[in-house]
Backbone bond lengths (Angstrom), bond angles and torsions (degrees), N, CA, C in turn:
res aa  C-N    CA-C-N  psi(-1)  N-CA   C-N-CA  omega(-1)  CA-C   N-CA-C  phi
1 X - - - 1.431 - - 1.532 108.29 -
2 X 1.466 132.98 125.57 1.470 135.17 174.23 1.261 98.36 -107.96
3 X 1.106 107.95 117.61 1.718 122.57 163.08 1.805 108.35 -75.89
4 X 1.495 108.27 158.83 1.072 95.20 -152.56 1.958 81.07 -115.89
5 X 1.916 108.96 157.12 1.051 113.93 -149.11 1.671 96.61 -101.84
6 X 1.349 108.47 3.75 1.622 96.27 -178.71 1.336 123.19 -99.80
7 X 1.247 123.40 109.05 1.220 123.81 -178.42 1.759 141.72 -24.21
8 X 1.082 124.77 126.10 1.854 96.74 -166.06 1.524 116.68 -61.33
9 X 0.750 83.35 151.94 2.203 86.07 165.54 0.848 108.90 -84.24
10 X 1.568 107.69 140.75 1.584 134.10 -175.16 1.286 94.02 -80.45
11 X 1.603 133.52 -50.31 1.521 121.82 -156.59 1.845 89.00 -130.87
12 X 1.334 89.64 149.82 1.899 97.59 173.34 1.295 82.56 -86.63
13 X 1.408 91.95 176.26 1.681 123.13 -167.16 1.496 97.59 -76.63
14 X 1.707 124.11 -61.08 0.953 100.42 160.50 1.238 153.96 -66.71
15 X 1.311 112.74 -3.57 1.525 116.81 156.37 1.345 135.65 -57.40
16 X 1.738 98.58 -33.69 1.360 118.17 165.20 1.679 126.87 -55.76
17 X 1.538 101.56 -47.25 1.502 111.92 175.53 1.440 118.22 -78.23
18 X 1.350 110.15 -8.79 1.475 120.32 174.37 1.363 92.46 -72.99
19 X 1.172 144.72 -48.84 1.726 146.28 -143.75 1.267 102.51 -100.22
20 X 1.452 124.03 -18.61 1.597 124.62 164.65 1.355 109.60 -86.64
21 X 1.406 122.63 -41.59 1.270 107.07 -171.27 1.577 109.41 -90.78
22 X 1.339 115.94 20.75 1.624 124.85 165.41 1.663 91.15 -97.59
23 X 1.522 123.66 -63.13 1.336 116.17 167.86 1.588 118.49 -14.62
24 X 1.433 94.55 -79.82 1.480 87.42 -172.73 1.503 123.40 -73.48
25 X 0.741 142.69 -18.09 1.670 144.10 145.48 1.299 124.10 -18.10
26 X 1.423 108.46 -47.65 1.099 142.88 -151.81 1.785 97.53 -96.94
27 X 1.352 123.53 -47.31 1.486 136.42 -172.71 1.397 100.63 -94.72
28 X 1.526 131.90 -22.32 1.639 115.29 165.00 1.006 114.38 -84.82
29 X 1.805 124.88 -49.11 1.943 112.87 154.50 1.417 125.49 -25.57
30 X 1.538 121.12 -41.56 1.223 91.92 174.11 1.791 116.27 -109.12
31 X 1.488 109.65 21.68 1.424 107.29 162.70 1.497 104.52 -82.28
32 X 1.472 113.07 -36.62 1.452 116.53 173.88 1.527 116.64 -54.08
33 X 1.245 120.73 -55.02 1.555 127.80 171.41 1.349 118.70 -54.57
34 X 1.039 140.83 -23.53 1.949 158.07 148.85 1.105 102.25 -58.68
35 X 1.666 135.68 -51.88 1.563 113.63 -161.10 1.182 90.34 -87.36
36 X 1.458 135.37 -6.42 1.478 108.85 -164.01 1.496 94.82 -111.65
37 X 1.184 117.02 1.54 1.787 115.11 177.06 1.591 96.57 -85.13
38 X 1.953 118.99 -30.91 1.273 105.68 -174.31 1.428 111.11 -82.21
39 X 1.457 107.19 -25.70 1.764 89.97 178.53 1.550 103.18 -97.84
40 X 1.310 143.32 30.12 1.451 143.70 92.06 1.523 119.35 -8.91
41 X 0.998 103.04 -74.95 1.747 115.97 -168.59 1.607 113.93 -80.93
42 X 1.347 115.52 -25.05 1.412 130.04 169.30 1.828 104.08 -77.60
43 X 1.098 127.98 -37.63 1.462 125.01 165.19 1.177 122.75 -62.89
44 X 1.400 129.11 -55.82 1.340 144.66 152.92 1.619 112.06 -25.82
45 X 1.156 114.52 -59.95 1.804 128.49 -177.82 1.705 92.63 -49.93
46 X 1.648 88.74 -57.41 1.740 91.52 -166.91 1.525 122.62 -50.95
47 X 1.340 96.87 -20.49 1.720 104.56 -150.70 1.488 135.47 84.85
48 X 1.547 114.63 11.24 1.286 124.24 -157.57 1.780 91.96 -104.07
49 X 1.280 112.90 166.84 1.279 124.70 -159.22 1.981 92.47 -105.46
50 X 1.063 108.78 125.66 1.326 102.06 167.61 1.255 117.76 -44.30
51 X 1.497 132.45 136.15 0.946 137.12 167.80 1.331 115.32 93.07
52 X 1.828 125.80 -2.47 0.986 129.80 -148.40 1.384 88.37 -92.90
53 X 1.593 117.83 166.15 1.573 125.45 158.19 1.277 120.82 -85.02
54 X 1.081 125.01 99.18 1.349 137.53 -155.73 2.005 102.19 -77.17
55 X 1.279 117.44 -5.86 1.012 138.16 177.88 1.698 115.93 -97.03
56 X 1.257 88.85 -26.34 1.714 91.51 177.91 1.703 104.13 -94.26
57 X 1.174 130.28 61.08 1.630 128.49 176.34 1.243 105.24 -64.16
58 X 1.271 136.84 -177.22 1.382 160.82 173.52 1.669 89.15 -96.91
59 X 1.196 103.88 145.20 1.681 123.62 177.69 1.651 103.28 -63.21
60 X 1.172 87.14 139.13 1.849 91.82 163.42 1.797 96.89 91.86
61 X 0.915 102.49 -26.10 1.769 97.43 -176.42 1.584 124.09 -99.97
62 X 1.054 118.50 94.32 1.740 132.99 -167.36 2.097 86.07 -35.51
63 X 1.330 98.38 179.10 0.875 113.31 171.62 1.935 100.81 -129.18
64 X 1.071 105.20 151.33 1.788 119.72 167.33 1.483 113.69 -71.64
């Protein structure tokens, strides 16, 4: 009988890609939650109304 010399695996493969693609889920939610807190605070500076169309100005008034 030859026993075989490779150790078992702790995690299947897909178990593995399960834990990255929770990783990354997890690390674009909160890149997503940062850009939108900065253009939060970049609207505010501006004076623009959250949510507003910053493209739709009133005539005559440049935009920043």
């Amino acid at each position: 009988m030859t026993l075989s010399k490779t150790p078992p695996r702790s995690n299947s493969r897909e178990e593995r890609l399960a834990q990255r693609l929770r990783e990354n889920l997890r690390r674009r939610k909160a890149q997503a939650r940062a850009l939108n807190e900065a253009g939060q605070d970049a609207s505010a500076e501006a004076g623009v109304e959250p949510g507003a169309d910053p493209a739709a100005a009133p005539l005559g008034e440049t935009q920043v």
